[in-house]
Z-matrix of the N, CA and C atoms (Angstrom, degrees):
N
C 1 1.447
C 2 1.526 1 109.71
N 3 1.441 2 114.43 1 -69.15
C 4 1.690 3 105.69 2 160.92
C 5 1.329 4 128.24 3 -113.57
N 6 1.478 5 107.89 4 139.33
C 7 1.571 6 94.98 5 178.50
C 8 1.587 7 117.75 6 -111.22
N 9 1.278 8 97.50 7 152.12
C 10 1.898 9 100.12 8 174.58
C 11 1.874 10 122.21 9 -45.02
N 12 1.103 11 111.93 10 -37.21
C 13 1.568 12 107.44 11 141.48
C 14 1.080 13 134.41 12 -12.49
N 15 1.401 14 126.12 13 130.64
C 16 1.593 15 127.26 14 167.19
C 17 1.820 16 106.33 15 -60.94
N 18 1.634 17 109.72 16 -10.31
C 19 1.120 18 117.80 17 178.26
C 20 1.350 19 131.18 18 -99.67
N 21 1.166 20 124.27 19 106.37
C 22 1.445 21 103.79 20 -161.92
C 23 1.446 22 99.40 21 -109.74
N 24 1.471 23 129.68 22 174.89
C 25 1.549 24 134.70 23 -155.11
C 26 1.663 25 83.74 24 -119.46
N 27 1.569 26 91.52 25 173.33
C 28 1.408 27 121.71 26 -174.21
C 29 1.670 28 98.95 27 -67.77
N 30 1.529 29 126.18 28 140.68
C 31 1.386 30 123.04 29 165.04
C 32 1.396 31 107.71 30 -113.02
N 33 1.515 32 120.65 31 93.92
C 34 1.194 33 145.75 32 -173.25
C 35 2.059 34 90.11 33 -59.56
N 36 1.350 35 112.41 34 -32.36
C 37 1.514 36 94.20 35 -175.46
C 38 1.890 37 114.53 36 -71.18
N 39 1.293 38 92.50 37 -42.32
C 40 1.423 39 99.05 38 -167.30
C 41 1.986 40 105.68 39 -69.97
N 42 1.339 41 99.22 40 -15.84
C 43 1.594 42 99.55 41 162.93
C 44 1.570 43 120.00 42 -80.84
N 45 1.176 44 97.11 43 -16.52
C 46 1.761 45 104.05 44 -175.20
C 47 1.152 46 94.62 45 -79.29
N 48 1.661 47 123.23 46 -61.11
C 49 1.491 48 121.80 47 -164.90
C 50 1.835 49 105.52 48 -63.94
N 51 1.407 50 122.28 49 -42.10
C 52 1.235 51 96.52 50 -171.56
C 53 1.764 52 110.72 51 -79.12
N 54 1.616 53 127.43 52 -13.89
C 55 1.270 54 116.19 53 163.73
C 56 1.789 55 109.93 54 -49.66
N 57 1.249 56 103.43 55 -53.68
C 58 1.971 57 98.71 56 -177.13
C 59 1.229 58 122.96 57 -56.78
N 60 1.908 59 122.00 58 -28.71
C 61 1.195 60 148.45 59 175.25
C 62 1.574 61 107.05 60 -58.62
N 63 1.550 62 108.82 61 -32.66
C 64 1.395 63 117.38 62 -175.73
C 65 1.322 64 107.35 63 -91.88
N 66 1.358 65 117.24 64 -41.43
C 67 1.630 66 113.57 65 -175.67
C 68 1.500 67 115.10 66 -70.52
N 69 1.824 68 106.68 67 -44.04
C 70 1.546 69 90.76 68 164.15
C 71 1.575 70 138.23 69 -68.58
N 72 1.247 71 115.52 70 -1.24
C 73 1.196 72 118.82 71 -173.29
C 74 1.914 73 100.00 72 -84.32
N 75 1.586 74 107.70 73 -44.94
C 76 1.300 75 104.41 74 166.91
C 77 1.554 76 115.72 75 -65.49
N 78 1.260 77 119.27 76 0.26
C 79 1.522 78 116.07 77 -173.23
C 80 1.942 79 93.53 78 -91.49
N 81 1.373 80 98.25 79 -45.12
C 82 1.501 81 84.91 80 -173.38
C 83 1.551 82 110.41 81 -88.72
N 84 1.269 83 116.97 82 0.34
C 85 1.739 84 112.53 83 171.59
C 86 1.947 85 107.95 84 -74.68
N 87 1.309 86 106.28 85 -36.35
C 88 1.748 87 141.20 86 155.02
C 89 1.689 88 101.55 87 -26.75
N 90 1.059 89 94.87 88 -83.89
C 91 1.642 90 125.38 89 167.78
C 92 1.056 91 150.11 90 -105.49
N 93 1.018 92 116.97 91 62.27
C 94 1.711 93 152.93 92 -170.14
C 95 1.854 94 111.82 93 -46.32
N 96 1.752 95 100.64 94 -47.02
C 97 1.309 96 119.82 95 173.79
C 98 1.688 97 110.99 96 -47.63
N 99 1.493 98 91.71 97 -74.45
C 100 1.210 99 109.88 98 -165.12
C 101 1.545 100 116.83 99 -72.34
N 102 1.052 101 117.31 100 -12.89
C 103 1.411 102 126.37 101 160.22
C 104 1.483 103 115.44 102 -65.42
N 105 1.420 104 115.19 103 -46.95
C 106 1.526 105 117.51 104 -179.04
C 107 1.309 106 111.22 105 -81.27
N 108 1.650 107 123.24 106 -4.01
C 109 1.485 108 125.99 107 163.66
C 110 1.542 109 111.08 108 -86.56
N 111 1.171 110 123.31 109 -22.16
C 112 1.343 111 121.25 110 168.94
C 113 1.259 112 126.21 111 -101.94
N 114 1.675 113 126.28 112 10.82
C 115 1.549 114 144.16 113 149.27
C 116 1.431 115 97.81 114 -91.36
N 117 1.538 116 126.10 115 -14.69
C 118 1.398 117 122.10 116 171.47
C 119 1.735 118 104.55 117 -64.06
N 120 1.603 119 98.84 118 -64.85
C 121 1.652 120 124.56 119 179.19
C 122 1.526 121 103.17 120 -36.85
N 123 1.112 122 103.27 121 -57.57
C 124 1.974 123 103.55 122 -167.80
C 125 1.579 124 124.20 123 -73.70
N 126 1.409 125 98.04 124 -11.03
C 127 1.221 126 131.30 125 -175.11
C 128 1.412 127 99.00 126 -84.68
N 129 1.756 128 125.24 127 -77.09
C 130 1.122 129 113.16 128 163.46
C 131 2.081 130 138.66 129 -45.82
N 132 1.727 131 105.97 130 -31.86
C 133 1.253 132 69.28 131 170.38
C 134 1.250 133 119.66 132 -93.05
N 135 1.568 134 135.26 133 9.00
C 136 1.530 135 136.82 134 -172.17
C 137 1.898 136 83.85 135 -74.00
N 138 0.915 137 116.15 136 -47.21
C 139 1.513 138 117.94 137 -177.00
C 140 2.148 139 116.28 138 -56.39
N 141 1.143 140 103.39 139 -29.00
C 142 1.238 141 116.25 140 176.00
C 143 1.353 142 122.96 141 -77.22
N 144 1.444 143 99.09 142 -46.11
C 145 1.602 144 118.32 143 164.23
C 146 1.178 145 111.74 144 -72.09
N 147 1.510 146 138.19 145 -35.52
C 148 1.007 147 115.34 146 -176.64
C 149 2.170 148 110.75 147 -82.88
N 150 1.342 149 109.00 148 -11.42
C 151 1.552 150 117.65 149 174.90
C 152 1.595 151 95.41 150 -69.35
N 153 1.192 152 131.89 151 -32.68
C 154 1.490 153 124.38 152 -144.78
C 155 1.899 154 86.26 153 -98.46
N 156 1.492 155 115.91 154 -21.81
C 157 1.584 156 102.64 155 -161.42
C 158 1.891 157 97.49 156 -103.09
N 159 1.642 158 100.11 157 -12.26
C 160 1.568 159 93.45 158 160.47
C 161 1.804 160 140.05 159 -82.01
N 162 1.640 161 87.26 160 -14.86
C 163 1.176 162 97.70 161 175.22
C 164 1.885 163 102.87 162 -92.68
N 165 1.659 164 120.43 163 -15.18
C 166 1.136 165 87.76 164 178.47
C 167 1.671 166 106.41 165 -109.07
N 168 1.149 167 109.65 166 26.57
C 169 1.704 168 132.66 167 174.57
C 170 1.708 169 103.58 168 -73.27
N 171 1.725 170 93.25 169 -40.18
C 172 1.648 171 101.68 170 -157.23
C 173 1.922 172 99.03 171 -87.74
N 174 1.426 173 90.52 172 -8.31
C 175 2.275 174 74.22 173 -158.64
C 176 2.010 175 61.52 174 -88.73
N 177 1.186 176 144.88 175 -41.90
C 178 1.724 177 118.44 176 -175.51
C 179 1.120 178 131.76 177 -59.90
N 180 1.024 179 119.43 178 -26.21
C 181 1.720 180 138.71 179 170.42
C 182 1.630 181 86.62 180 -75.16
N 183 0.875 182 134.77 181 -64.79
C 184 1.623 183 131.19 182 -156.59
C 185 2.249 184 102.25 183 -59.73
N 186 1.530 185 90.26 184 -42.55
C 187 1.634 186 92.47 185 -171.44
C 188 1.657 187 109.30 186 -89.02
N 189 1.144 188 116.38 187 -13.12
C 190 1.621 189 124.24 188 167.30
C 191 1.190 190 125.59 189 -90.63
N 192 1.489 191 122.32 190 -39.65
C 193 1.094 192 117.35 191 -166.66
C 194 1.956 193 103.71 192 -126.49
N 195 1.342 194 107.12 193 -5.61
C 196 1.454 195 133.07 194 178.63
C 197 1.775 196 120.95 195 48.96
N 198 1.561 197 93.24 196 35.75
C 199 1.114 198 110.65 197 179.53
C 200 1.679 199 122.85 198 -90.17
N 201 1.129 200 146.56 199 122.03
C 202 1.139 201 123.35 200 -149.49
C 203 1.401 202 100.45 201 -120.53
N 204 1.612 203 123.48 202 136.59
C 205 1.673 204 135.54 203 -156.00
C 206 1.337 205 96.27 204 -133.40
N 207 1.472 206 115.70 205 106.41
C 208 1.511 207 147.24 206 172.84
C 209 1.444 208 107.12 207 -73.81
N 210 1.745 209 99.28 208 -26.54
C 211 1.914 210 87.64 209 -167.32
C 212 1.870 211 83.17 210 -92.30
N 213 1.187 212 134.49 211 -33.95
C 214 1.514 213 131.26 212 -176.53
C 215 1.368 214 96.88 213 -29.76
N 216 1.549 215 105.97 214 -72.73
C 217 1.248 216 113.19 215 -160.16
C 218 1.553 217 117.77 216 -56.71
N 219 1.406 218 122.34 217 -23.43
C 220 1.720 219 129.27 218 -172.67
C 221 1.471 220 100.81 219 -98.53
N 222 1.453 221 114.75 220 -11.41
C 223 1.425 222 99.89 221 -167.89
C 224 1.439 223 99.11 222 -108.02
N 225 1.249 224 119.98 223 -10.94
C 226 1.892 225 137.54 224 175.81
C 227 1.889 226 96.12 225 -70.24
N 228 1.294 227 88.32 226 -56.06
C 229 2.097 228 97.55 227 -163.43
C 230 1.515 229 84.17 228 -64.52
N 231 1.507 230 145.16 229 -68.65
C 232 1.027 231 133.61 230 -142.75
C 233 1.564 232 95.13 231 -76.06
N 234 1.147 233 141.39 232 -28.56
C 235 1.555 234 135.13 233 178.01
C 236 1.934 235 100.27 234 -67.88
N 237 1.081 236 114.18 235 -16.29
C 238 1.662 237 95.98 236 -160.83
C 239 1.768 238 79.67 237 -111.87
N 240 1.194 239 146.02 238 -0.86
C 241 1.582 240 150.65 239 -144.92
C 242 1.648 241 69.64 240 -118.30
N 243 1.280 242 129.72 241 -73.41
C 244 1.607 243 129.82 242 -159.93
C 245 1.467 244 99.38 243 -74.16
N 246 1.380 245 157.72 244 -21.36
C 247 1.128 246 138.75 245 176.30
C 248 1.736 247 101.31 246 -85.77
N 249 1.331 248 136.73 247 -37.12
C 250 1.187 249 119.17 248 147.27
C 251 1.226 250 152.26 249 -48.07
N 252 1.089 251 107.12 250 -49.28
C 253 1.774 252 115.22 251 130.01
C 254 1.842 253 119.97 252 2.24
N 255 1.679 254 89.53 253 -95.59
C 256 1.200 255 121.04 254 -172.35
C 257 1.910 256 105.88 255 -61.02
N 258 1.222 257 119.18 256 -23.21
C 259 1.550 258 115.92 257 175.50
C 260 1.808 259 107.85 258 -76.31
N 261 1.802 260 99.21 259 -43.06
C 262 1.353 261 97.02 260 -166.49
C 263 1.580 262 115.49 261 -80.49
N 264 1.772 263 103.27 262 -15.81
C 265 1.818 264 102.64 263 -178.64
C 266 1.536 265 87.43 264 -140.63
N 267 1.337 266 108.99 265 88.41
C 268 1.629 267 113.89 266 150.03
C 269 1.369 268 129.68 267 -51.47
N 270 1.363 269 110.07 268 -9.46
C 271 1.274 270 97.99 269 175.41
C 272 1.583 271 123.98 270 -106.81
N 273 1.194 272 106.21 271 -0.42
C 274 1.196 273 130.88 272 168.37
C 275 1.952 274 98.34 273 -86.86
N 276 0.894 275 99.79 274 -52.61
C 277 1.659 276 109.80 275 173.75
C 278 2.040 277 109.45 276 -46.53
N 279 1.166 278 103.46 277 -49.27
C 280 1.353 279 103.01 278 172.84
C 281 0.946 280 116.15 279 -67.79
N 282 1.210 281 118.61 280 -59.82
C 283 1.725 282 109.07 281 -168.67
C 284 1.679 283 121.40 282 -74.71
N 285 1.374 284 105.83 283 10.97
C 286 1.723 285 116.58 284 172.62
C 287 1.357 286 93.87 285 -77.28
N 288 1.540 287 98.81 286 -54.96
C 289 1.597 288 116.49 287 -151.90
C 290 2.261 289 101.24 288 -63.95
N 291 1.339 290 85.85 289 -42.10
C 292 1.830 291 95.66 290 167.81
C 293 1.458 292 105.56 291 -55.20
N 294 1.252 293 118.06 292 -58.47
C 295 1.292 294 97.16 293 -158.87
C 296 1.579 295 116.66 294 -97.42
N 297 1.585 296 110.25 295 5.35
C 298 1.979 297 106.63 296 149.61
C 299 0.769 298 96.04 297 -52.57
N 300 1.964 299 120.78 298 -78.58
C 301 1.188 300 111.48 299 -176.24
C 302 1.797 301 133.91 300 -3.17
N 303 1.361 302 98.76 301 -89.58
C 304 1.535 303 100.86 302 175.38
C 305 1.366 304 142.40 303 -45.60
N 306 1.659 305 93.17 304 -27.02
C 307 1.837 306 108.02 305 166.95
C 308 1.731 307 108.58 306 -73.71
N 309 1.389 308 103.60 307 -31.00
C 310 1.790 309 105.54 308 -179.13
C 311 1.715 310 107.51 309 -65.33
N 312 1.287 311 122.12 310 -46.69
C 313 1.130 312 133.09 311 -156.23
C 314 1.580 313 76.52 312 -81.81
N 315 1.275 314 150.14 313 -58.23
C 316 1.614 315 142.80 314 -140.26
C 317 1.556 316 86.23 315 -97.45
N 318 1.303 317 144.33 316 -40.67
C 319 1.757 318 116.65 317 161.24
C 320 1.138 319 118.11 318 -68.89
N 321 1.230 320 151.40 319 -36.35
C 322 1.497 321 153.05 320 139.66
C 323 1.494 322 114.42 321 -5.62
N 324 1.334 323 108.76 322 -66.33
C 325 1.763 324 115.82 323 -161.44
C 326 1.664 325 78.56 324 -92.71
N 327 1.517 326 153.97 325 -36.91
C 328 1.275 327 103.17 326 168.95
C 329 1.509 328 128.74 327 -88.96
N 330 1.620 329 117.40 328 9.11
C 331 1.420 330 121.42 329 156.39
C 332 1.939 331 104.49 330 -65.06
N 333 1.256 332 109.20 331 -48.89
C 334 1.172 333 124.09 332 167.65
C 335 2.177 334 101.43 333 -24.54
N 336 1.395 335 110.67 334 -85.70
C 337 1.622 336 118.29 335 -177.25
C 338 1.461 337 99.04 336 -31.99
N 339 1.394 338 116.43 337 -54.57
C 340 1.610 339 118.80 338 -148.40
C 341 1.502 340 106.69 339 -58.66
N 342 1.704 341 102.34 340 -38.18
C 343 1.451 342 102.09 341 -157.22
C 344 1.559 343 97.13 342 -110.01
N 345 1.348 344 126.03 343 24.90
C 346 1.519 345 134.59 344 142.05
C 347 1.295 346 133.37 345 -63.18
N 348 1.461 347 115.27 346 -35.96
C 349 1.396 348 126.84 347 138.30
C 350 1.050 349 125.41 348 12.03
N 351 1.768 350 107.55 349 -65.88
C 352 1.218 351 121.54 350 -147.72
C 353 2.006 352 103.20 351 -77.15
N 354 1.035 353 91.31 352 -29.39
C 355 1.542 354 107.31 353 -165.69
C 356 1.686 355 110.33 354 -92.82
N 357 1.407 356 117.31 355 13.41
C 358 1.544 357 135.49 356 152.25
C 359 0.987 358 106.87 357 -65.72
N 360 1.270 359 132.11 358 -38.39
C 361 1.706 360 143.91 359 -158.13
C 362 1.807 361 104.16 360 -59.12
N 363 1.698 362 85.54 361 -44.33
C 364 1.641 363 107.32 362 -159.02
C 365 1.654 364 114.56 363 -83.48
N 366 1.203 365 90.57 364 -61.89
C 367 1.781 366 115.50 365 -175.45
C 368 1.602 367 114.06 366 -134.29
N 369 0.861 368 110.08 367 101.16
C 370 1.581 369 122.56 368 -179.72
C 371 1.563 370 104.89 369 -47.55
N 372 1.780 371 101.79 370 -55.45
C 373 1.688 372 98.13 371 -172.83
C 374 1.554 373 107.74 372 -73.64
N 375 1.550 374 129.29 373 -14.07
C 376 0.870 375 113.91 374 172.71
C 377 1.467 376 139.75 375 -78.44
N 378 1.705 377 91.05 376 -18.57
C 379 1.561 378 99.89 377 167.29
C 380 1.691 379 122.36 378 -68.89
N 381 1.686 380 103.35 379 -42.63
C 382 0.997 381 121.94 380 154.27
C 383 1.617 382 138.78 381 -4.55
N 384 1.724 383 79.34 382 -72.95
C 385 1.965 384 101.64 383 166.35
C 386 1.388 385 107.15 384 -87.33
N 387 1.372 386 131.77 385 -7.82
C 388 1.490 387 110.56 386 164.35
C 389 1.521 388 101.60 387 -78.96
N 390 1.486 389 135.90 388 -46.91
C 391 0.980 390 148.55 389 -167.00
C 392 1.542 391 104.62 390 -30.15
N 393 1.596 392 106.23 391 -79.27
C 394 1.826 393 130.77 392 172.93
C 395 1.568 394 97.16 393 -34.31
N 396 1.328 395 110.84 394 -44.88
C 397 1.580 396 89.68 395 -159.55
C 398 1.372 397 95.29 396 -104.55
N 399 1.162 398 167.09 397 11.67
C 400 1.864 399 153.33 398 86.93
C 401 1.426 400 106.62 399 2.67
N 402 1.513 401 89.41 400 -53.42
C 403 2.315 402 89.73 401 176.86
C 404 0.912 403 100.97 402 -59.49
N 405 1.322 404 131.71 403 -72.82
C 406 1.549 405 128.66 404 -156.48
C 407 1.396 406 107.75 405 -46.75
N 408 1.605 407 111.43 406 -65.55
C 409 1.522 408 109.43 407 -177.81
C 410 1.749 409 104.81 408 -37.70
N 411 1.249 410 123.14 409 -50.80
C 412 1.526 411 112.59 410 -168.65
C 413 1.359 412 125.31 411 -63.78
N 414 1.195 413 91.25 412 -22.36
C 415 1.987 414 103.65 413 175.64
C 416 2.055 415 96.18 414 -89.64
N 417 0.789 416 122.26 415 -15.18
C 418 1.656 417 114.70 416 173.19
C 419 1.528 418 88.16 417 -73.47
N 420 1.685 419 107.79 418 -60.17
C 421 1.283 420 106.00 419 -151.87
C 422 1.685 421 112.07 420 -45.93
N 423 1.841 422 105.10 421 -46.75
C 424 1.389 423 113.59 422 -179.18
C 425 1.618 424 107.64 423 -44.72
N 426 1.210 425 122.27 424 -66.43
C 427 1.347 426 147.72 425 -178.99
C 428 1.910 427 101.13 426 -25.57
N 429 1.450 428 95.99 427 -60.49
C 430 1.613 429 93.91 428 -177.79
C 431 1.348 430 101.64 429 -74.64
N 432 0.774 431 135.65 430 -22.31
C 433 1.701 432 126.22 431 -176.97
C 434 1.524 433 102.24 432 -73.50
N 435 1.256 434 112.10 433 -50.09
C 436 2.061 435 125.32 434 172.98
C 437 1.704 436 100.73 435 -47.41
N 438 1.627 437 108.29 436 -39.05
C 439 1.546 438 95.08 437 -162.64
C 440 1.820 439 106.29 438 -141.15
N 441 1.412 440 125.43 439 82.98
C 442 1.469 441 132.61 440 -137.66
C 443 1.454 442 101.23 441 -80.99
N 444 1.519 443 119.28 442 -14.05
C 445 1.442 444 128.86 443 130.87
C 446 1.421 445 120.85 444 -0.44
N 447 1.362 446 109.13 445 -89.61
C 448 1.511 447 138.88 446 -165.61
C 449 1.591 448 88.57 447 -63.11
N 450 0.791 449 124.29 448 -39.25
C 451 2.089 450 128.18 449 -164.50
C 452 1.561 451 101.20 450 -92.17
N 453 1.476 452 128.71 451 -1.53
C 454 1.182 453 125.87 452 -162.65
C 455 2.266 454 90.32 453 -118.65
N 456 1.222 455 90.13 454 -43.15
C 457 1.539 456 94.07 455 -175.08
C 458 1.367 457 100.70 456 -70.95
N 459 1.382 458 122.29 457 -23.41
C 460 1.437 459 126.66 458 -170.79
C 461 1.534 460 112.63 459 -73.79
N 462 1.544 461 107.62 460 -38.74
C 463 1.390 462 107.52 461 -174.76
C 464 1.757 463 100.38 462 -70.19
N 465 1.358 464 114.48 463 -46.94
C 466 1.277 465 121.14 464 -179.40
C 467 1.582 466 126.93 465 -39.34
N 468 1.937 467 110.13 466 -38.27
C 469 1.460 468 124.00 467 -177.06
C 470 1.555 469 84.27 468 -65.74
N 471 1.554 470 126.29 469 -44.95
C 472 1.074 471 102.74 470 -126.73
C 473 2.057 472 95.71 471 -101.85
N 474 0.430 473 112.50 472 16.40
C 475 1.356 474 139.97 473 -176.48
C 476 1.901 475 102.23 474 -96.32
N 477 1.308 476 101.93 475 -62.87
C 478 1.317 477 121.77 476 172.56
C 479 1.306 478 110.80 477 -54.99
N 480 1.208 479 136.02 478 -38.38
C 481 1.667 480 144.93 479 -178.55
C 482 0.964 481 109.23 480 -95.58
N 483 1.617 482 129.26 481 -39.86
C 484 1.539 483 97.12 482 151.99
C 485 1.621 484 131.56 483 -63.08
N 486 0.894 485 117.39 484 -25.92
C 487 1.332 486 116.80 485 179.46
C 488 1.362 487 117.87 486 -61.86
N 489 1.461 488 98.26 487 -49.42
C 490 1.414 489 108.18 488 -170.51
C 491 2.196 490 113.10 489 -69.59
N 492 1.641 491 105.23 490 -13.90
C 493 1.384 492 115.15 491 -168.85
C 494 1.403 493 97.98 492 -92.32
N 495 1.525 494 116.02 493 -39.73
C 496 1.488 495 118.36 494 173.06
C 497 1.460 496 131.47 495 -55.34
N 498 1.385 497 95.96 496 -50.35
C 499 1.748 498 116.56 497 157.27
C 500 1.668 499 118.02 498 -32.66
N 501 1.498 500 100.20 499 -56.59
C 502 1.445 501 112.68 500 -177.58
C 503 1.203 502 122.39 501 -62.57
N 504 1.666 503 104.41 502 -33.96
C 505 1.359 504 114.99 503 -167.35
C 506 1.517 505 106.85 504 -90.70
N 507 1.558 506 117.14 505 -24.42
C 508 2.144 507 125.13 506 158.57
C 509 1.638 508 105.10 507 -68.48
N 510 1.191 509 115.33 508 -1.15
C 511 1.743 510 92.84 509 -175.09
C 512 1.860 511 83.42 510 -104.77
N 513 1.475 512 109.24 511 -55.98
C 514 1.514 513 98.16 512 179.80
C 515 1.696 514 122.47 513 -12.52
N 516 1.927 515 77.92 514 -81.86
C 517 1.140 516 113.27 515 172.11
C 518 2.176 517 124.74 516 -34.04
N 519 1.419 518 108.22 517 -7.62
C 520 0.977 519 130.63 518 -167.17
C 521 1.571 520 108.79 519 -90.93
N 522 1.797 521 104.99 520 -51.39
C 523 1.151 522 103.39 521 171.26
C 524 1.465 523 124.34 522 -106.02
């Protein structure tokens, strides 16, 4: 893959991975649905696993330090209660997952205003044009929260563009 040479050879792997990097990204631009049912899936079991490693977080804290954690135990059951959930009704699973989404992106762009501030100091018009476009993001943000749709296809593009930029950047990266 590399050699001590100022010359290095072709990496037939990193061309392989970003060709697949490219096809799945058209697989989930393809399939938009089923992509956001299987960020549903992965979603639920990271959520399951993480219920199963709080409850066994809490019996170690309890036998080491003999402290005993009431919220471990409610906040373990309710993580493995919501990844079941989310396996058995994906569609309930999506539109949770849509509308974090949309609350992340709508505290973001108004953390976004707060810390624009800073850049009044410098350039008035530049704060300016960050300003307008903090709004805009917040009225998208509202918008996806109004329609969990728009916040569900959104995670999907964007999922899709990374894939598809990474891809580009392993085939480069190839030669």
């Amino acid at each position: 893959m590399f050699q001590s040479s100022s010359r290095r050879g072709f990496d037939w792997w990193s061309l392989i991975l970003g060709i697949l990097l490219l096809i799945l990204s058209f697989m989930v631009l393809r399939n938009p649905g089923q992509a956001l049912s299987l960020v549903t899936l992965l979603v639920a079991f990271g959520t399951i696993i993480r219920g199963i490693y709080e409850l066994w977080f809490r019996q170690g804290v309890r036998t080491l330090l003999g402290i005993k954690s009431g919220w471990l135990i409610v906040m373990g059951i309710i993580d493995i209660l919501v990844g079941f959930i989310f396996i058995f009704n994906r569609n309930l699973g999506v539109t949770v997952i849509a509308i974090v989404f949309a609350i992340w992106f709508l505290f973001d762009s108004i953390g976004d205003i707060r810390v624009a501030g800073v850049f009044k100091q410098f350039h008035r018009g530049y704060y300016w044009f960050l300003i307008i476009l903090y709004i805009l993001q917040i009225i998208l943000a509202i918008f996806m929260l109004l329609v969990p749709a728009i916040s569900a296809l959104s995670i999907v593009w964007l999922i899709a563009f990374y894939l598809m930029l990474t891809g580009i950047a392993k085939i480069v990266q190839a030669f």
